[in-house]
N, C-alpha and C positions, 0 to 999 in steps of 0.2 A: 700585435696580433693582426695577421688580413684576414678579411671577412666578404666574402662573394657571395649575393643572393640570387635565386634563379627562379621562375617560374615554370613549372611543370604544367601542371593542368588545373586552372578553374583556382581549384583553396591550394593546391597543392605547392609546397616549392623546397628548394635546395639551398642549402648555409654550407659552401663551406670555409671550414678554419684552420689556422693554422696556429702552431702554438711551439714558442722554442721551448728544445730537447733541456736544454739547462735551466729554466722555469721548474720544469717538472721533476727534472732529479734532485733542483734544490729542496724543493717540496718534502719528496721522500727521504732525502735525508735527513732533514727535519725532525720528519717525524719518527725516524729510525731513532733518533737519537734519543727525544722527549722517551721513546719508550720502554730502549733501555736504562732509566734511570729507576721505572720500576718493575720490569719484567721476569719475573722467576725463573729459575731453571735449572735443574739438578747439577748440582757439582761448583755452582756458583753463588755469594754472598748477593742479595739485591742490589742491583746497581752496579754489580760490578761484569756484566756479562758483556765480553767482546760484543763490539760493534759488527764483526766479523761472522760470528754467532745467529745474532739478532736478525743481520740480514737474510742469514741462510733460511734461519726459520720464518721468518715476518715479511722478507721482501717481497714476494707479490704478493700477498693482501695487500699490503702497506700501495705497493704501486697499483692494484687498480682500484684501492680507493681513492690514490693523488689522482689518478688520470679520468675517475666518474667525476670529483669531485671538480679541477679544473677545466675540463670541459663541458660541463653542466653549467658553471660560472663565465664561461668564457659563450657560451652561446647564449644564456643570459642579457649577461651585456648586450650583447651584438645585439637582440631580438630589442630590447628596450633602444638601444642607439638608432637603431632603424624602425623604430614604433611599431614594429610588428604585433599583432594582438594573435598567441601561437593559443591552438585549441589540441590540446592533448597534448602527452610527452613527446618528443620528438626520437625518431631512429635514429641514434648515432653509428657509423661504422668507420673505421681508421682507413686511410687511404694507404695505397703500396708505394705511390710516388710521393716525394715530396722535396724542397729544396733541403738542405743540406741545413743542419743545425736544428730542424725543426721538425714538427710530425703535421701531420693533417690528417681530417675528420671531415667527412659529410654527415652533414644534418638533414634528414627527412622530415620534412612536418607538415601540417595546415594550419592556416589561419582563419579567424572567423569571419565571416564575408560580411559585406556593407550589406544589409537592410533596409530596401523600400520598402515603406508604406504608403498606399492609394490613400486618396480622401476617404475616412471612417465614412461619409454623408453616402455614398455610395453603395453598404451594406448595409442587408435586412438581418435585422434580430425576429425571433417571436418570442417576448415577455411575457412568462407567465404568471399568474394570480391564483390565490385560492382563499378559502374562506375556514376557518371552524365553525361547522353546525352546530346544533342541537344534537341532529343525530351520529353526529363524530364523537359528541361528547359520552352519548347515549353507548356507542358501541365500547368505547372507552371502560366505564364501568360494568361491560358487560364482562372486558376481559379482565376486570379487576376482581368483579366478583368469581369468574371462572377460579382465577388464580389462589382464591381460599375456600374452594367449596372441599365442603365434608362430604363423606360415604355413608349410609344406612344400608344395612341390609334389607333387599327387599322379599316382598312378603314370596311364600313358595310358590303361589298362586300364578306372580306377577312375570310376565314376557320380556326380555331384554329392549331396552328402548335407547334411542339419540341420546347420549348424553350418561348414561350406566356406565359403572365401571365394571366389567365382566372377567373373571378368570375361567377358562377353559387348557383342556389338553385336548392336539391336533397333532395330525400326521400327513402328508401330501405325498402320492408317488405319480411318479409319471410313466407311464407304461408298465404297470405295476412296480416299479422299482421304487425304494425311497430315493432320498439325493438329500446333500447338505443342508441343514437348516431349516429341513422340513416338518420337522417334529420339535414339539415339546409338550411342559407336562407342568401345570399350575400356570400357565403365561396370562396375566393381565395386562389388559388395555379397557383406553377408555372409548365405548361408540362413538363415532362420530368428529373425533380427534386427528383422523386421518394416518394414526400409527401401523394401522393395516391397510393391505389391497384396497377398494373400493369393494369387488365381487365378495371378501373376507368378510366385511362389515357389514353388508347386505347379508347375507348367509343365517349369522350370528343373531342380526335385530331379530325380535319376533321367536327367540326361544325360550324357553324355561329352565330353568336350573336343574339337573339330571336327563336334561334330552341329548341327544346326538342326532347328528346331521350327516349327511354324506354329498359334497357338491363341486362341482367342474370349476377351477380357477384359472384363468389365461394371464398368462404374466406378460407385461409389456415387451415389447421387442426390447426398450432400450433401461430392463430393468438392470438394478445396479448387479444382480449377482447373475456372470457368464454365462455359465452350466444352465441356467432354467428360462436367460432372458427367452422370448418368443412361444415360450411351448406352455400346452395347458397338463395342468397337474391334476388328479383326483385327491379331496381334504376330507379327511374325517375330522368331527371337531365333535368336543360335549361340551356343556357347560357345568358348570361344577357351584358358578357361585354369581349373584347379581346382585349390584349397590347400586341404591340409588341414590344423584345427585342431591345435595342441599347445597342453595347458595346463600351468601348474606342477602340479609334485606338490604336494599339501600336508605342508612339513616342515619343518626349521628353517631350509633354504634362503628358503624363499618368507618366511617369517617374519620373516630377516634383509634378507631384499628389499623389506619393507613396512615396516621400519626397528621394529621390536618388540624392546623394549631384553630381554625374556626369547625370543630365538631358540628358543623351541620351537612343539611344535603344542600344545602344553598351554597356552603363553602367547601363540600367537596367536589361540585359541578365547576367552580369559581378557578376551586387550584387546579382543575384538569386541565379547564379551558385554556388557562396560563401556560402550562405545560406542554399543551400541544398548540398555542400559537408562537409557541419560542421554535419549535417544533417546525413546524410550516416554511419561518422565518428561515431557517437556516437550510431546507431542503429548495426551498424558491431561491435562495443565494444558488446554491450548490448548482440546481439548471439555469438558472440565469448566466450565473459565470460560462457555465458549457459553451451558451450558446453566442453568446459575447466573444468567447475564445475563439469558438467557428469561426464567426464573421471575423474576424480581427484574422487569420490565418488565411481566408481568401484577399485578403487587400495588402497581402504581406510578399513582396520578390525579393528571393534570398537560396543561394546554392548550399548544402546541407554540407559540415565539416563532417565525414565520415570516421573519425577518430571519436568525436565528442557522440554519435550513432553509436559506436561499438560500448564507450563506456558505459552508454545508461543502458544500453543489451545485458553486458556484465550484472549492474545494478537490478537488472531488472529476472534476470535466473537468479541472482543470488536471493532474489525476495521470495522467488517461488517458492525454492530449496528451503526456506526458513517457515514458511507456509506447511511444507510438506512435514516439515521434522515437527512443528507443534500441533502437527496432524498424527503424530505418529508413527509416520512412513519409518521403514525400516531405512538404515544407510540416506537419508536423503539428500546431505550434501553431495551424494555420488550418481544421484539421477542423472540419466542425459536426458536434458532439454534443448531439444535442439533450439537454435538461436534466432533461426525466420521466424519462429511463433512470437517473436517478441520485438522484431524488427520496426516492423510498420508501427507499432505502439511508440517504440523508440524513436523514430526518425519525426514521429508529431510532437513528442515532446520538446526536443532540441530545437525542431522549428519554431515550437509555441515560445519556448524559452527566450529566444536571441528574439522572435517579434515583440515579445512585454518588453524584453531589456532597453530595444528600440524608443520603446512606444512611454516606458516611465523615463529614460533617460531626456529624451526631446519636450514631455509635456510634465517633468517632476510631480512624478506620480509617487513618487519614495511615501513607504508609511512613518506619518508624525507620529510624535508622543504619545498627544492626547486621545488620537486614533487606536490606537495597543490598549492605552488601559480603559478604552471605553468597548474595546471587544473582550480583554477578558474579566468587567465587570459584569458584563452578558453571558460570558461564560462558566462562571462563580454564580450567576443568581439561584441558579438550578441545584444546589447543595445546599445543604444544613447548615453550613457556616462559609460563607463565601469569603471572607477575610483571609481563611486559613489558604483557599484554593488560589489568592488571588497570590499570597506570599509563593505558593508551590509554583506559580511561572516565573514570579519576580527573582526566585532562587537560581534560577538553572537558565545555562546561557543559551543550550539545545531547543527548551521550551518557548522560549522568549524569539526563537530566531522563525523557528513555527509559528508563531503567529503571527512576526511580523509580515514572513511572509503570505498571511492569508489577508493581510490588512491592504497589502501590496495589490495582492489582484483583486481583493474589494474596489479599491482603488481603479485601477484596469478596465476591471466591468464596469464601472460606474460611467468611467470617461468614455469609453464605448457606446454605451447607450443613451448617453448624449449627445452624441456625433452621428450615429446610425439611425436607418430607415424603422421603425421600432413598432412592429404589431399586437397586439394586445390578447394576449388567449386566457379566458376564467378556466380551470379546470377543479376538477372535485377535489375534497380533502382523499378521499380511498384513492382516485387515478395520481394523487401526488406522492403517497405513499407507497404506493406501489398494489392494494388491495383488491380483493374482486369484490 
């Protein structure tokens, strides 16, 4: 077999091959034959059907499977013989000329480009820090208790207040017209919850059960529903019925009710804290790593394989399309998404990618052993039975390869912010979380 390689442009280059004509139909007859021994076909005992037959019906399949199959092998070879490192499948197309006895084939491909890295000492990180409060803990059980409060009826006397749960019928039109979604009849919400307007919730606080209201509501420009975003509606609303909140005490009651194996408030304050500094832990990884990857991506020269761009585009609509359907969306594997939305996301990854590959290959950053099972004994403590949780990664090769690879850019950031210029930022537990 000859093998000539070319450069085009930058990653890009040319293989071609050649392969004798007698190779390949040794092949197929081969395989012609293996398959009449057990091919069916009416009028014929098994095995006993012409070869003659077999070819009429079988021959090209059979030939361009020998001809993906040998040339797939044969440019194989050649890419390993000449240490080519090819990123993506390659274009193969058959050539019109070629010497006699033989076929040729051009190979279209790229390969993955060499990877500078600057001295790490060169880039700035800003490492962040946070703390669990008191009153992180405090807002903590306030959404716990939120999460079990009970309803009373309130007295007839008593006005809708923050925090009621209110059933009312409403009707909105806009230019006197109704429109979609404008009306209903018994609808509950809870004040202050947010499940309404803001102007909705104002309106509503401060009535009594058998009143009705009448009031101008302006819906956001960039509300979810078409038809009404930007324009103001006129609401008729009654209320019909108002509860009010009960929440648990906070005691060893509610502590026992959250299943806190120390029944107290000492120990239900104890397992929150716990809970939200594992919490903290892993959201300070999460922008840490971010900002580690930054830096590490400016100190990174390297020309992007545009083959290995389009696959993670691929991967990366096929995620949306999977998003959309357990969304609901009607046909979502048939959405057009166009492919630039996803491009610049795509072409950071592949760059981030081949710079760690660089960056663990040269300072063996590969995640060890004892590394995996001490992340996902951190990732088990937070369950009931963390034994079970730790077998459920131990089982599965998928699970276990996720983690490694999170152990991998642990690893990454770590060595990063060893080497880099590293500034120091405290920020709150609510700005960490994301809270106002």
């Amino acid at each position: 077999m000859a093998v000539t390689v070319e450069t085009l442009e930058k990653l890009e280059r040319k293989m071609t091959l050649t392969l004798p004509v007698a190779v390949i139909q040794a092949e197929i007859n081969s395989r012609l034959k293996r398959l009449a021994r057990t091919v069916k076909m009416d009028g014929f005992r098994p095995g006993k059907v012409p070869m003659t037959v077999v070819a009429q019906r079988y021959g090209y399949s059979v030939q361009h499977e020998v001809m993906n199959d040998k040339v797939g092998e044969a440019f194989a070879n050649a890419a390993n013989e000449a240490k080519l490192r090819v990123a993506g499948q390659p274009r193969i197309t058959e050539k019109d000329a070629a010497p006699e006895g033989e076929m040729a084939f051009d190979a279209l491909f790229e390969v993955y480009p060499e990877v500078k890295l600057a001295d790490l000492s060169g880039a700035e990180v800003e490492k962040l820090s946070s703390e669990v409060t008191d009153a992180a803990i405090d807002k903590t059980l306030e959404i716990l208790r939120k999460q079990r409060r009970t309803f009373a009826l309130r007295p007839q006397s008593g006005a809708a207040q923050i925090g009621d749960r209110v059933s009312v019928d409403f009707e909105g039109k806009i230019d006197g017209e109704p429109f979609a979604g404008g009306k209903a009849e018994g609808y509950q919400f809870i004040l202050g919850d947010g499940q309404m307007l803001k102007e909705f919730e104002e309106a509503t606080a401060g009535m009594k059960a058998g009143e009705s209201k009448t009031f101008p509501l302006a819906f956001p420009a960039d509300y979810h529903g078409k038809d009404v975003a930007g324009k103001t509606a006129d609401f008729m609303v009654t209320v019909h019925k108002i509860e009010e909140a009960h929440l648990p005490e906070v005691n060893g009651a509610l502590a026992k009710l959250l299943g806190i194996e120390d029944a107290t408030v000492e120990g239900l304050r104890s397992d929150i804290r716990k809970n939200l500094e594992r919490e903290v832990k892993f959201r300070l990884l999460s922008r840490n790593k971010q900002a580690a990857m930054d830096a590490l991506l400016t100190r990174a020269e390297l020309d992007c394989p545009k083959s290995a761009v389009q696959s993670e585009v691929a991967r990366l609509i096929e995620g949306a399309r999977a998003d959309l359907k357990q969304r609901g969306v009607k046909d979502a594997d048939k959405a057009p998404i166009p492919e630039e939305i996803f491009r610049p996301q795509a072409e950071r990854r592949v760059r981030l990618g081949l710079a760690v590959a660089e960056l663990v290959r040269s300072h063996d950053l590969q995640a060890k052993p004892e590394q995996i099972k001490t992340h996902i004994d951190e990732l088990a403590a937070s369950y009931e039975k963390p034994a079970d949780v730790v077998r459920w990664y131990y089982g599965d090769g998928d699970r276990m390869g996720e983690v490694q690879a999170i152990v991998l850019e642990n690893n990454v950031t770590d060595f990063i912010l060893s080497q880099a210029k590293v500034s120091l930022k405290s920020v709150s537990f609510d700005e960490l979380m994301g809270q106002s």
